[in-house]
C-alpha positions in Angstrom: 108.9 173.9 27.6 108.6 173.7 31.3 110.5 177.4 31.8 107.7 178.7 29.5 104.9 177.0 31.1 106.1 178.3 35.0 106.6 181.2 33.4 102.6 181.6 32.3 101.6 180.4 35.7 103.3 183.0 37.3 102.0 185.5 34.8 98.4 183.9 36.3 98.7 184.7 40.4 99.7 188.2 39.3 96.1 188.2 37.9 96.8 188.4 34.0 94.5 185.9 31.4 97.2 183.6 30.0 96.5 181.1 27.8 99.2 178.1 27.7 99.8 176.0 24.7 102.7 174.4 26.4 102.6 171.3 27.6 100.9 168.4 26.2 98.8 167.5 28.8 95.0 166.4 27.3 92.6 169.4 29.1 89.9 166.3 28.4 88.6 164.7 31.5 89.9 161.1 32.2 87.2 158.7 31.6 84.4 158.4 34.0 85.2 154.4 34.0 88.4 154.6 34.2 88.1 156.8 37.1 85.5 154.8 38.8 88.5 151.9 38.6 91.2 154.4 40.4 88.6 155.1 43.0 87.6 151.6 43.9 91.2 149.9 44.0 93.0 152.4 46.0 91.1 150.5 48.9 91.3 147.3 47.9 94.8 146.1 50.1 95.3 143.0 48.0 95.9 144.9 44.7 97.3 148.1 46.0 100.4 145.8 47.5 101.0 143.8 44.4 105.2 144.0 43.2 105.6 143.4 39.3 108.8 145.0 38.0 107.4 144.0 34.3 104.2 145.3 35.0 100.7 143.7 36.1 100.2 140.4 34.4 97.1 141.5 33.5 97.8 144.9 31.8 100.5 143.3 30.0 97.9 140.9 28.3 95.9 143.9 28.0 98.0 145.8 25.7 99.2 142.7 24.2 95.5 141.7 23.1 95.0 145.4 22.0 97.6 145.7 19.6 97.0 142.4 18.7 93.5 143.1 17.7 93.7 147.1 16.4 97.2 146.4 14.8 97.3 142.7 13.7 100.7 142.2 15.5 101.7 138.9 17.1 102.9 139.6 20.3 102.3 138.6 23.7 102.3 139.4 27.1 105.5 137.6 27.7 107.3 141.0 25.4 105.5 143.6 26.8 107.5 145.4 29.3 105.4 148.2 31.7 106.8 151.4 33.4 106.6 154.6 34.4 105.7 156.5 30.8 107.9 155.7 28.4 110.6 158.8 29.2 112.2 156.0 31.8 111.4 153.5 28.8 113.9 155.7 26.5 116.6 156.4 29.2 116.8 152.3 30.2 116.4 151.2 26.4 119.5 153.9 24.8 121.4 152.3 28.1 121.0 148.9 27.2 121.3 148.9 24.0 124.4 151.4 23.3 128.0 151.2 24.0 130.1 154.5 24.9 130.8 155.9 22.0 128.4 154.2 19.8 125.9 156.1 18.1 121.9 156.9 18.4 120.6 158.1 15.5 117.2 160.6 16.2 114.8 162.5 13.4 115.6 166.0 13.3 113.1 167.6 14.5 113.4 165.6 17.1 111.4 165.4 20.9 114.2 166.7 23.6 113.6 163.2 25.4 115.4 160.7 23.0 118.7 163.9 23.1 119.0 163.4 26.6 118.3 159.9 27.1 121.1 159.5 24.4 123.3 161.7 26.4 122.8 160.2 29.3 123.3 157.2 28.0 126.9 158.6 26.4 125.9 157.7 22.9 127.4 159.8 20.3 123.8 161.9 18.7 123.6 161.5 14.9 120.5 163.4 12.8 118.4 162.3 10.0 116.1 165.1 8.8 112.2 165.6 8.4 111.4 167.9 5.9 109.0 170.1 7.4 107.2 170.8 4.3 106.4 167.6 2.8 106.8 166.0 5.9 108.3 163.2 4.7 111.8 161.7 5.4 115.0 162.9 3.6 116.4 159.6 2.9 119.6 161.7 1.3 120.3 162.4 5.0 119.4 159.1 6.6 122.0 157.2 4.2 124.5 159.3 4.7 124.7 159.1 8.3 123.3 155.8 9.0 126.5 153.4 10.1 125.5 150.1 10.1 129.3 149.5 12.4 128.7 152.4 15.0 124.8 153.3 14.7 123.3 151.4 17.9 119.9 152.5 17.5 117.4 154.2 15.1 114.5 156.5 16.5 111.2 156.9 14.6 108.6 158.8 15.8 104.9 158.7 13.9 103.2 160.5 14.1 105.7 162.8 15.2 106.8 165.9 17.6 106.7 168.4 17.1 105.6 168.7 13.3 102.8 166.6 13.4 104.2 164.2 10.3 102.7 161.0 9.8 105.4 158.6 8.3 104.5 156.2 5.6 105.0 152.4 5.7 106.9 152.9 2.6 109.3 155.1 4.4 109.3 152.5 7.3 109.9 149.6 4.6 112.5 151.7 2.9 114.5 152.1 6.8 114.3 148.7 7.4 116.0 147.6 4.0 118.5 150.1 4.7 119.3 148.8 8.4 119.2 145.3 7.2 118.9 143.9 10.9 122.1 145.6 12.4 120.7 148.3 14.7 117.8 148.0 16.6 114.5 150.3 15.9 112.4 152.3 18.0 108.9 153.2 17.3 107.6 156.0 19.5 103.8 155.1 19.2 102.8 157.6 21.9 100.3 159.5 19.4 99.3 156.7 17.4 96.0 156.6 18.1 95.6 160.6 17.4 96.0 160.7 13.5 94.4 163.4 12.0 93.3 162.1 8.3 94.3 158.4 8.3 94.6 155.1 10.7 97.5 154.2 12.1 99.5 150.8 10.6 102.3 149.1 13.0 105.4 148.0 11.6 105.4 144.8 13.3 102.4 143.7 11.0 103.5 144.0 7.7 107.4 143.7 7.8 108.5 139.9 7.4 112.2 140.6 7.7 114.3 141.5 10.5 111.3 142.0 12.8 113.6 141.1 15.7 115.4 144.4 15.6 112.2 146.5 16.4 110.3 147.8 19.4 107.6 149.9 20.0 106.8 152.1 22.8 104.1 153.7 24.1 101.9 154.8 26.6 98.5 156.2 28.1 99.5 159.9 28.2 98.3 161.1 25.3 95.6 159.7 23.3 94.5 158.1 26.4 94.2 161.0 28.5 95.9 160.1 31.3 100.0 161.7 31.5 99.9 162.4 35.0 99.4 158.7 36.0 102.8 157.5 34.7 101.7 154.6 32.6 104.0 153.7 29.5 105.2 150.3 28.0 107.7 148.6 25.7 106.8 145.2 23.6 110.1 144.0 22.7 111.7 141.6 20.9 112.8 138.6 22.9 116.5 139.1 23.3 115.5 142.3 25.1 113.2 141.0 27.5 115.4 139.6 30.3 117.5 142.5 29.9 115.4 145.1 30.5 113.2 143.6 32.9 116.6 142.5 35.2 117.1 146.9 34.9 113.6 147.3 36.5 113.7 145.5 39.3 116.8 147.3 40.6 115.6 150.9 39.4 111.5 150.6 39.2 110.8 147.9 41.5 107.0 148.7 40.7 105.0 151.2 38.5 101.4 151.9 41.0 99.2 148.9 40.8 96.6 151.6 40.8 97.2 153.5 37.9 97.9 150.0 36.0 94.7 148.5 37.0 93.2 152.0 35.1 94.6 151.1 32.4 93.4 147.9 31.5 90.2 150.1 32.0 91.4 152.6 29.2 91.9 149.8 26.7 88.5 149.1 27.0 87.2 152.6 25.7 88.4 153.1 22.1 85.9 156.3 21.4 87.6 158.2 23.8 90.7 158.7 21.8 89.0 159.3 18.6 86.4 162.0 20.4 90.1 163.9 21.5 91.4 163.3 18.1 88.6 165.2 16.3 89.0 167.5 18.7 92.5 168.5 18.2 91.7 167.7 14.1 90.0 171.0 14.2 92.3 173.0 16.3 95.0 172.1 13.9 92.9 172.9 10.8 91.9 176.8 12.5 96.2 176.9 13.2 96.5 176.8 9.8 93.7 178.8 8.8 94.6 181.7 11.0 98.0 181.7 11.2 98.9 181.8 7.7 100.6 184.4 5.9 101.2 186.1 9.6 105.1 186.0 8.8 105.2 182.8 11.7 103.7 180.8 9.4 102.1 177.2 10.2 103.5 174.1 9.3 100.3 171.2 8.4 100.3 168.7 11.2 98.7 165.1 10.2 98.4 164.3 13.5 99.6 164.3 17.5 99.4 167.1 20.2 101.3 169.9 18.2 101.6 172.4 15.6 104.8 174.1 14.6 104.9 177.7 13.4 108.4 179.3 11.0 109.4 182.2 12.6 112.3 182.4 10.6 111.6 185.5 8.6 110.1 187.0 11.5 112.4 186.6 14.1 115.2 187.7 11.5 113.4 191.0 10.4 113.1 191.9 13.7 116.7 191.1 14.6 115.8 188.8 17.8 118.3 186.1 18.6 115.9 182.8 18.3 112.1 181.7 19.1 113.4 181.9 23.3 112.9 185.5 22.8 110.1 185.8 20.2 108.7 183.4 22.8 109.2 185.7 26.0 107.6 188.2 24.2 104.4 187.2 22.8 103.7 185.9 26.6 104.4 189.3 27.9 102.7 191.1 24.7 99.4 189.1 24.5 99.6 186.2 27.6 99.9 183.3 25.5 102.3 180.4 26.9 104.2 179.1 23.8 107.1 176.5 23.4 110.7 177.7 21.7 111.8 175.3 19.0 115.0 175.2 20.3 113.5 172.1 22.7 113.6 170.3 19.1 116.3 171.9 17.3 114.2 174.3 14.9 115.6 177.1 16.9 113.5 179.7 14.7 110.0 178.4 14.8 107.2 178.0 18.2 105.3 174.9 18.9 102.1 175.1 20.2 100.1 172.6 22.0 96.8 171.6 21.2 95.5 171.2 24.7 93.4 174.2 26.0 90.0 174.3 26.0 90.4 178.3 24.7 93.0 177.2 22.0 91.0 179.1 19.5 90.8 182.1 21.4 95.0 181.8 21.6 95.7 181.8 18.0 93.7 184.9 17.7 95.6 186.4 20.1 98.8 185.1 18.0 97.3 186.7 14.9 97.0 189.7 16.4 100.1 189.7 18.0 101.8 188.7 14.1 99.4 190.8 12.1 100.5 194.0 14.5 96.7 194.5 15.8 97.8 193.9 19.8 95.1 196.2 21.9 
């Protein structure tokens, strides 16, 4: 992902028009409010000194009282954990919570984060599957690898990257019932307030059972606009709390007062998400449009930052080894910055990002590139 997006920018000081639907980093401004708070507390001494390895008291009761009141969950400030995005979130939380040897269990697709967290964290790396068609989960897949002796944790991601799925709370019920309480579950909520054609429902308001295994993560990157200010949080179950905060103060110390005092701002706005989410609504409809029947053919996304294309048939008629080099060339061919799917294990398919203010103007370029019309 990275690779590809240096690679564009270098493409760019040698004076070529690339378009990059890399990384997914909102090309919406950040809030004028939001901003106005950024401006005024970097001066203000008192604030800009203050040390809380769980995060402000007063953003933590902030996104306590926001999930409380979008979401109907019960939860407090007390289990709301704050940090730099939630990558560090991941890499702490697969630490903590798996032994050597035990086993982390991720969707396939999957985001590259939760591999490497679980590597680093020397888990063993199981796979359920997504099926990228219907988009919902292959249960098959999940029972036959799910180990309710070695399987430490459980990954969910809705809605999800790369494919843009949306999972259903059946699905969710169906996962709980099948854990039963003897792993813990992770719900990346990073895009959850970015659903294309439906509003998002949080596990921790409507399952009664074994609510103590599950935690939610998520952060201010996305929806809210905001991923280079470093903002991400946990709300965990209380055997987790002590735990994790006890690894913060000897690894964080502190996420920026700063940025954390913006955020309590964010919280306050709730159009701006949705304005961004009907935004990248429509970019995802034209993918689909466009792009079909091209031989790289679009897969429906429901929601997030992302659309995935199959290359499959394409990359195999034309007897390239995977989506690095179909990649590589459509950047040279017609200056468009795409992502390999080998970052999510769908080695044969691109992902493109939804957050360019010429997206439209990129997928005709892909078209043209697929459809053999390059000028």
């Amino acid at each position: 992902m990275f690779v590809m997006d240096e690679l564009g920018d270098e493409l760019i000081t040698q004076g070529q028009d690339v378009i990059k639907l890399t990384i997914g980093i909102s090309e919406l401004p950040v809030p004028e409010p939001v901003k106005k708070v950024f401006s005024e507390t970097v001066y203000e001494h008192e604030k800009t000194r203050l040390v809380y390895p769980q995060g402000l008291p007063a953003l933590r009761e902030a996104i306590a009282e926001y999930y409380n009141t979008q979401f109907h969950v019960n939860t407090t400030a007390h289990n709301v954990v704050v940090n730099v995005g939630t990558s560090a979130i991941f890499r702490n939380l697969f630490q903590l919570l798996s032994q050597s040897g035990q086993e982390i269990m991720l969707p396939r697709p999957y985001y590259c984060l939760y591999l490497l967290s679980a590597i680093l964290a020397d888990a063993k790396i199981t796979y359920y599957d997504i099926d990228p068609i219907t988009k919902k989960i292959d249960f098959a897949s999940f029972e036959r690898v799910y180990d309710p002796v070695k399987t430490a944790v459980v990954v969910l991601n809705n809605p999800g990257n790369p494919i843009g799925n949306v999972i259903s709370n059946e699905e969710i019920i169906r996962i709980n019932s099948i854990v039963a309480g003897q792993s813990f579950i992770v719900h990346d909520d990073i895009y959850n307030n970015v659903l294309f054609y439906s509003e998002y429902e949080s596990p921790l308001a409507y399952l009664d059972k074994y609510r103590d295994v599950h935690i939610i993560t998520n952060g201010f990157s996305k929806g809210f606009r905001m991923y280079t200010k470093r903002v991400g949080y946990a709300i965990l179950p209380e055997s987790l709390v002590m735990p994790m905060r006890i690894v913060q103060q000897h690894t964080l110390l502190t996420s920026d007062p700063v940025s954390q005092y913006g955020m309590i701002e964010a919280l306050k706005d709730l159009e701006s998400p949705k304005e961004l989410t009907r935004i990248y609504r429509d970019r995802a409809e034209y993918t689909y449009e466009t792009l079909q029947y091209t031989g790289c053919n679009p897969i429906k996304a429901e929601g997030g930052f992302y659309i995935m294309l199959d290359c499959e048939q394409w990359i195999k008629d034309r007897n390239m080894n995977s989506s690095k080099e179909l990649a590589v060339d459509i950047l040279n061919q017609v200056y468009v910055s795409t992502v390999p799917g080998t970052d999510f294990g769908m080695p044969n398919s691109l992902r493109l990002s939804f957050c360019e203010s010429r997206y439209n103007e990129g997928i005709d370029r892909l078209r043209n590139y697929f459809m053999g019309a390059i000028v």
